[in-house]
N, CA, C and O atoms as CSV, one atom per row, in Angstrom:
chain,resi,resn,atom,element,x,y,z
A,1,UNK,N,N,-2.674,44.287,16.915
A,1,UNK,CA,C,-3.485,43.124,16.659
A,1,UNK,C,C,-2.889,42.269,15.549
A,1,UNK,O,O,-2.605,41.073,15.617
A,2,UNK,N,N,-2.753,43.068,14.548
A,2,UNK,CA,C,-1.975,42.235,13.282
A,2,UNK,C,C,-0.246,41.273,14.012
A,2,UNK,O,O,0.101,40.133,13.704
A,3,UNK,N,N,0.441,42.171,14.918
A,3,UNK,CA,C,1.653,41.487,14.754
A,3,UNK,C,C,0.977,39.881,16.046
A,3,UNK,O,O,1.311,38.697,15.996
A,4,UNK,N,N,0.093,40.508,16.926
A,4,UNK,CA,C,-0.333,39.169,17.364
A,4,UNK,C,C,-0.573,37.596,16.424
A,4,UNK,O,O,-0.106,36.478,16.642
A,5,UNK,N,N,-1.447,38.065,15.390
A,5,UNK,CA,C,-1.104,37.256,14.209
A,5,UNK,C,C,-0.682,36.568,13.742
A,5,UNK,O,O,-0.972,35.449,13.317
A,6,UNK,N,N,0.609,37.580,13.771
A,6,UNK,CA,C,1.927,37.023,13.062
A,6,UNK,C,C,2.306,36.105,13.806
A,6,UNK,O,O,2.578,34.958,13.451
A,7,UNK,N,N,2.361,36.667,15.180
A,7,UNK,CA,C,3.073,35.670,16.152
A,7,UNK,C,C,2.845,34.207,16.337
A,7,UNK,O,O,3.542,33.221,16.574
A,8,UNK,N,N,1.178,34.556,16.065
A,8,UNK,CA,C,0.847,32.934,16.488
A,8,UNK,C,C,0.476,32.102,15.247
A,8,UNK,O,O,0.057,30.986,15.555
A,9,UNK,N,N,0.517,32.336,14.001
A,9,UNK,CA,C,0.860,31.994,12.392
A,9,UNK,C,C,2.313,31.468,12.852
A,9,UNK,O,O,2.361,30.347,13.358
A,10,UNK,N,N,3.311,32.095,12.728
A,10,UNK,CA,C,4.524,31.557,13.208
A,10,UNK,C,C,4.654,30.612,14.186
A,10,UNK,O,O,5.214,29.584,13.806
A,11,UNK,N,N,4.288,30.646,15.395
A,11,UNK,CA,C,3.879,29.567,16.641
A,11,UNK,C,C,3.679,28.354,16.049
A,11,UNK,O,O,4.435,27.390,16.165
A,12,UNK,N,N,2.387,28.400,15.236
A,12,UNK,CA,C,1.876,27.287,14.465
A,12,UNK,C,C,2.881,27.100,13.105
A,12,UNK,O,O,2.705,25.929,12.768
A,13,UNK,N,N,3.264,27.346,12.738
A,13,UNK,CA,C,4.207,26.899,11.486
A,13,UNK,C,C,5.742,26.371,12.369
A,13,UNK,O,O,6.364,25.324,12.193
A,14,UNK,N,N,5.993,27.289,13.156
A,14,UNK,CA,C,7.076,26.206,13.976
A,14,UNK,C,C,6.899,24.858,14.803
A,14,UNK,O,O,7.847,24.153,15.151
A,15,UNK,N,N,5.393,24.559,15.106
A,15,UNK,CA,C,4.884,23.553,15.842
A,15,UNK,C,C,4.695,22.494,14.650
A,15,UNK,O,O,4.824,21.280,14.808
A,16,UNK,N,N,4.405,23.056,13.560
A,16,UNK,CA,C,4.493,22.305,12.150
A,16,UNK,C,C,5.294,21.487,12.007
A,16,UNK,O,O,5.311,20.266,12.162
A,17,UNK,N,N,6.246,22.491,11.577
A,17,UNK,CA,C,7.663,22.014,11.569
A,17,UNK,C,C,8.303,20.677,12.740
A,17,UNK,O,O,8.614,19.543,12.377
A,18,UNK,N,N,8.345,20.986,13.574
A,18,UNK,CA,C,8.749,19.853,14.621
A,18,UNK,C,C,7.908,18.546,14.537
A,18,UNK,O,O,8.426,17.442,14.374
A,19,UNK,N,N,6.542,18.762,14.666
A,19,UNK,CA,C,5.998,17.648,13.861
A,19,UNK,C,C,6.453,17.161,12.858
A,19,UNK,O,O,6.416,15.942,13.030
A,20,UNK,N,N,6.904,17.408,11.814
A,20,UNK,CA,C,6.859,17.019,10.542
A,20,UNK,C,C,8.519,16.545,10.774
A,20,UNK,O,O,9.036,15.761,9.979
A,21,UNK,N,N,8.925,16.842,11.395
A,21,UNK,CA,C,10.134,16.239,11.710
A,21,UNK,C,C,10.497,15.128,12.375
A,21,UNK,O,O,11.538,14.476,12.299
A,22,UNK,N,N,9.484,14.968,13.071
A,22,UNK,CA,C,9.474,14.340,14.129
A,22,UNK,C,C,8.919,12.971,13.152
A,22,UNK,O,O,9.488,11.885,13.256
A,23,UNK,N,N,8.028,13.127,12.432
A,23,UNK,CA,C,7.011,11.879,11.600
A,23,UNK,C,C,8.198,11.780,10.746
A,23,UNK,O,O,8.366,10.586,10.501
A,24,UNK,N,N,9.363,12.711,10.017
A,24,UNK,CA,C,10.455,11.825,9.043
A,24,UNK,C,C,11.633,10.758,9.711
A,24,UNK,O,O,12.316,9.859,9.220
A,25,UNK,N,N,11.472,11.487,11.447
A,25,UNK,CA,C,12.434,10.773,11.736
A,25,UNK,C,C,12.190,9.048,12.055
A,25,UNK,O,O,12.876,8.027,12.009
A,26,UNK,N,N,10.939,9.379,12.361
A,26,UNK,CA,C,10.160,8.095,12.812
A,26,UNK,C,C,10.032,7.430,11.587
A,26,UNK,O,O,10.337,6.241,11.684
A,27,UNK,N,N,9.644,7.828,10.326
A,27,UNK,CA,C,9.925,6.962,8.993
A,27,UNK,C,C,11.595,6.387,8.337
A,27,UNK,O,O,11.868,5.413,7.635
A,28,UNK,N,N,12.561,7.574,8.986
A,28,UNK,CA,C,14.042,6.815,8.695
A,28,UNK,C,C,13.974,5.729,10.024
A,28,UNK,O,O,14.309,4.605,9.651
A,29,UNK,N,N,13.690,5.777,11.203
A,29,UNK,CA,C,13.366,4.644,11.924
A,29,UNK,C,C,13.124,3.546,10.960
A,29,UNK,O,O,13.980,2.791,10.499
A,30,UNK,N,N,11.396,3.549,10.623
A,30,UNK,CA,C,10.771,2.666,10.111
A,30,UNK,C,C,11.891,1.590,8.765
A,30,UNK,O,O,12.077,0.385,8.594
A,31,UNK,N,N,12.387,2.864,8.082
A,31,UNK,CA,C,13.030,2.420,6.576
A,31,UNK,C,C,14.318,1.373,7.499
A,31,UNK,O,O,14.511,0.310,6.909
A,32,UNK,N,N,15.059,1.520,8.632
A,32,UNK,CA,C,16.022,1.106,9.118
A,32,UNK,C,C,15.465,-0.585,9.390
A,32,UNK,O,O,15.923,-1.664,9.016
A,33,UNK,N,N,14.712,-0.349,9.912
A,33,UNK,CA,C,14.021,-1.612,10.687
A,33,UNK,C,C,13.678,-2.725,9.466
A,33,UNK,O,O,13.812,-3.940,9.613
A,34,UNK,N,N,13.125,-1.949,8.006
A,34,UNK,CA,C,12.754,-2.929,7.144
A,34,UNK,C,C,13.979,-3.074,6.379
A,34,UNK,O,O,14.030,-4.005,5.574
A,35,UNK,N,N,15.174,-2.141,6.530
A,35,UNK,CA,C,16.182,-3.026,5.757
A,35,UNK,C,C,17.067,-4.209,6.377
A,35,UNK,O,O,17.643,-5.137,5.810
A,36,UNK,N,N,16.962,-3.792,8.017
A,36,UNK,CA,C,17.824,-5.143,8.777
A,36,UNK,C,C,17.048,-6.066,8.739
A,36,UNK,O,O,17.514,-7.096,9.227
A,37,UNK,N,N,15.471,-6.183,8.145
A,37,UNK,CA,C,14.654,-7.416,8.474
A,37,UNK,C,C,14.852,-8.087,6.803
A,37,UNK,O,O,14.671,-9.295,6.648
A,38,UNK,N,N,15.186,-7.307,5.752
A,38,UNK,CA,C,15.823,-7.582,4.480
A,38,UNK,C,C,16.877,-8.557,4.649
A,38,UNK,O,O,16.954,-9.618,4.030
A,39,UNK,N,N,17.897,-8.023,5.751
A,39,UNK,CA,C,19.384,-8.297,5.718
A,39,UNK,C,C,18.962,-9.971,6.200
A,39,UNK,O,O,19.442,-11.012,5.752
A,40,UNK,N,N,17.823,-9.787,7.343
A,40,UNK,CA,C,17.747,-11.264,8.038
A,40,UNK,C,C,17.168,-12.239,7.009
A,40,UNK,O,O,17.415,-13.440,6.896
A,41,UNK,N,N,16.382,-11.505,6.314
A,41,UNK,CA,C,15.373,-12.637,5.590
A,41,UNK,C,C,16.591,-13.555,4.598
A,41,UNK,O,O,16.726,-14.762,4.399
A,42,UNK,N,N,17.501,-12.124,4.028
A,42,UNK,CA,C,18.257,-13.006,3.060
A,42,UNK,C,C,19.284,-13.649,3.618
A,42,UNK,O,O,20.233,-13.785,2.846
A,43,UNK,N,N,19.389,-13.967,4.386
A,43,UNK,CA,C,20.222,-14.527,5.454
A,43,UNK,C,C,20.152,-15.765,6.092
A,43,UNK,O,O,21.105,-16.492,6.375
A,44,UNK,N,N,18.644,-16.016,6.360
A,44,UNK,CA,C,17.899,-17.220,6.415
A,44,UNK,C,C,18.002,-17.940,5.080
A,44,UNK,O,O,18.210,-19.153,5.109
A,45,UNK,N,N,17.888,-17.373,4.013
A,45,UNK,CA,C,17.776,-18.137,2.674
A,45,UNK,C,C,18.955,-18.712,2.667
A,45,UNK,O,O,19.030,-19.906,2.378
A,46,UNK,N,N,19.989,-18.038,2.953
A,46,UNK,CA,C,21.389,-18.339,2.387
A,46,UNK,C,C,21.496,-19.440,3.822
A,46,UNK,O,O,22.429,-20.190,3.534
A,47,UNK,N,N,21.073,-19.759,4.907
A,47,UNK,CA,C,21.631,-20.394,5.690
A,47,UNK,C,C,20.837,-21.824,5.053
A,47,UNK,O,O,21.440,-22.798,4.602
A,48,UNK,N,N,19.571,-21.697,5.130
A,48,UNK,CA,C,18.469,-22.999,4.611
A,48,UNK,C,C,19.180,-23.051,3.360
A,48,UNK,O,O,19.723,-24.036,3.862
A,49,UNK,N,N,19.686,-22.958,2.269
A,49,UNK,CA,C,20.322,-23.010,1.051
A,49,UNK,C,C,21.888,-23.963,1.396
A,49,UNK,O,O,22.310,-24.978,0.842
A,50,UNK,N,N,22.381,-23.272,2.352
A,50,UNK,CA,C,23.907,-24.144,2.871
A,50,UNK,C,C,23.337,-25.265,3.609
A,50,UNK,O,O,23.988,-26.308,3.541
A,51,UNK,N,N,22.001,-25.286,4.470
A,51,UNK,CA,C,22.036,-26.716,5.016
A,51,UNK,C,C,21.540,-27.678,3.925
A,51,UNK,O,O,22.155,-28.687,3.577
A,52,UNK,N,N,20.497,-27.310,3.475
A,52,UNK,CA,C,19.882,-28.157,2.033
A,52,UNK,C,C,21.159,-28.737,1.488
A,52,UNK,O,O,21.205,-29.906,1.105
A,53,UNK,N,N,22.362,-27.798,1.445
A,53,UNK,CA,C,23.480,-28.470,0.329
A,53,UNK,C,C,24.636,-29.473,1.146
A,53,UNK,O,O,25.446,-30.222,0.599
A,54,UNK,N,N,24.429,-29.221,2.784
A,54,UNK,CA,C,25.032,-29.991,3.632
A,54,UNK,C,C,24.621,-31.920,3.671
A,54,UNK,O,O,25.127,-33.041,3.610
A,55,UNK,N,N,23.217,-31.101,3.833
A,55,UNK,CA,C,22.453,-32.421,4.264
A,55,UNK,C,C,22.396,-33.528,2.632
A,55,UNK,O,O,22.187,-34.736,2.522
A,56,UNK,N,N,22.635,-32.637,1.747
A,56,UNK,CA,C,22.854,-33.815,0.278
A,56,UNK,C,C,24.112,-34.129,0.503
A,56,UNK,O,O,24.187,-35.357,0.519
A,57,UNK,N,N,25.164,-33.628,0.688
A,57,UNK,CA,C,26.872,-34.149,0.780
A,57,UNK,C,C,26.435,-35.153,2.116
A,57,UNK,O,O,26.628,-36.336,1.834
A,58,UNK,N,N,25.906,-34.950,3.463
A,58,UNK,CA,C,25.670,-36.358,4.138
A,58,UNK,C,C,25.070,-37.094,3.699
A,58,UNK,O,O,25.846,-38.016,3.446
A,59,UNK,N,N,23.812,-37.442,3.304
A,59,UNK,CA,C,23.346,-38.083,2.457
A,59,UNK,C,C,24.101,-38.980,1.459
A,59,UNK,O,O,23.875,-40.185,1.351
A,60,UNK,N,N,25.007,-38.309,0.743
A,60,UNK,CA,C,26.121,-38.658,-0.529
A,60,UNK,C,C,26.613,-39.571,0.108
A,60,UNK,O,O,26.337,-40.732,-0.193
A,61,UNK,N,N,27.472,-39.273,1.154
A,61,UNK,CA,C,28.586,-40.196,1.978
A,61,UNK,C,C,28.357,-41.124,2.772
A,61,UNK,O,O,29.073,-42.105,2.974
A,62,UNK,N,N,26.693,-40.692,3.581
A,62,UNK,CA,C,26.514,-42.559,4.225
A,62,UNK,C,C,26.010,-43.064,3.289
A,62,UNK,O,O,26.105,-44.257,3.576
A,63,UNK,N,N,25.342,-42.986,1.982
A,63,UNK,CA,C,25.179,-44.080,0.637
A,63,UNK,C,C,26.307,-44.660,0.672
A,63,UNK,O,O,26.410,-45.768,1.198
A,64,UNK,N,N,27.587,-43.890,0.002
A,64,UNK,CA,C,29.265,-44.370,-0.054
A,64,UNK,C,C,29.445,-45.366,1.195
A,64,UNK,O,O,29.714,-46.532,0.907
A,65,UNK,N,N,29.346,-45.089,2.302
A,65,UNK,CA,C,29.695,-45.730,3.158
A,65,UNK,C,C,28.723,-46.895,3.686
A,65,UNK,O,O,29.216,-47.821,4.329
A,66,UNK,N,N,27.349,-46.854,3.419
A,66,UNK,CA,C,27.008,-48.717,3.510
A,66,UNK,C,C,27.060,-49.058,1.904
A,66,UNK,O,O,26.624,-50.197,1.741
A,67,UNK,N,N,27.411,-48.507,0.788
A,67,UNK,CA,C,28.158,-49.448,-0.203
A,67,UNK,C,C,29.470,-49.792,-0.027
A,67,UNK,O,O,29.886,-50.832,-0.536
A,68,UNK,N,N,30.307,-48.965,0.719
A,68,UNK,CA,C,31.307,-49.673,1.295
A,68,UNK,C,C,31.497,-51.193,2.173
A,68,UNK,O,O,32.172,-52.218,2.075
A,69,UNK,N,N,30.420,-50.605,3.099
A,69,UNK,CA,C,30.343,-51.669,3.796
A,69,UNK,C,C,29.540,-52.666,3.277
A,69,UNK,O,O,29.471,-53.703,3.936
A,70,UNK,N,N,29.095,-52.609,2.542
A,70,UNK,CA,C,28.181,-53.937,1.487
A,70,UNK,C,C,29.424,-54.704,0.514
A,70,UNK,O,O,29.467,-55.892,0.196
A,71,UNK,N,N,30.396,-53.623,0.165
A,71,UNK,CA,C,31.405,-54.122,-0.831
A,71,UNK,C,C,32.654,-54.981,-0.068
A,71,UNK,O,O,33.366,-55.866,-0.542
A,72,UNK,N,N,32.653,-54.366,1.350
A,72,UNK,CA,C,33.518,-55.270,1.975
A,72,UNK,C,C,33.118,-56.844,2.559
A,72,UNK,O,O,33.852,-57.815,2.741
A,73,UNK,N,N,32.009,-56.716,2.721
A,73,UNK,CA,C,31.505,-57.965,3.262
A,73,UNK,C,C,31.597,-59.005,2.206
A,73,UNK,O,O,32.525,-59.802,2.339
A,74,UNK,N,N,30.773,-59.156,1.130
A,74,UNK,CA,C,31.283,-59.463,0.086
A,74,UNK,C,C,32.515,-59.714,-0.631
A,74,UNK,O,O,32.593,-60.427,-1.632
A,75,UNK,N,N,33.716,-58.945,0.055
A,75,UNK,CA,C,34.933,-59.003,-0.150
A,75,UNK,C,C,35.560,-60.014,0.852
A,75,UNK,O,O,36.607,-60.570,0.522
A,76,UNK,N,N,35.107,-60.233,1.805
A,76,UNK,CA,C,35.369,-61.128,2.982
A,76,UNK,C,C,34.343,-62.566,2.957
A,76,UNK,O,O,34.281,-63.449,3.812
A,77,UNK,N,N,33.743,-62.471,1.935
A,77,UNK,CA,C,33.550,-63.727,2.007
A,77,UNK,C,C,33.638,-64.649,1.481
A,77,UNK,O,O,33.288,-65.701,2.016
């Protein structure tokens, strides 16, 4: 009767086990998923950060270029 017991104490501590394995693997899942959504977020910043700094250098250059063309007309006449 006792080693029956044992057997199924053990049963249940190995059914434990696989569970509990099973819920860490599913949390290194989880940890994976929130660091590539890290990788994206900062990624987006850095892209909205390069267009913000694009769109001032266009900005910069068609100013330059209808004062150009304001300075030439004026120059032609």
């Amino acid at each position: 009767m006792n080693e029956d017991l044992v057997i199924q104490k053990i049963i249940n501590l190995e059914e434990g086990v696989v569970e509990v394995k099973e819920k860490v693997k599913k949390l290194d899942e989880w940890d994976t998923l929130m660091s590539g959504q890290d990788k994206i977020i900062k990624l987006l910043e850095t892209i909205r950060i390069e267009d913000a700094a694009a769109k001032s250098k266009t900005d910069r250059l068609e100013k330059r270029i209808d004062e150009f063309a304001i300075l030439s007309t004026l120059s032609s006449s």
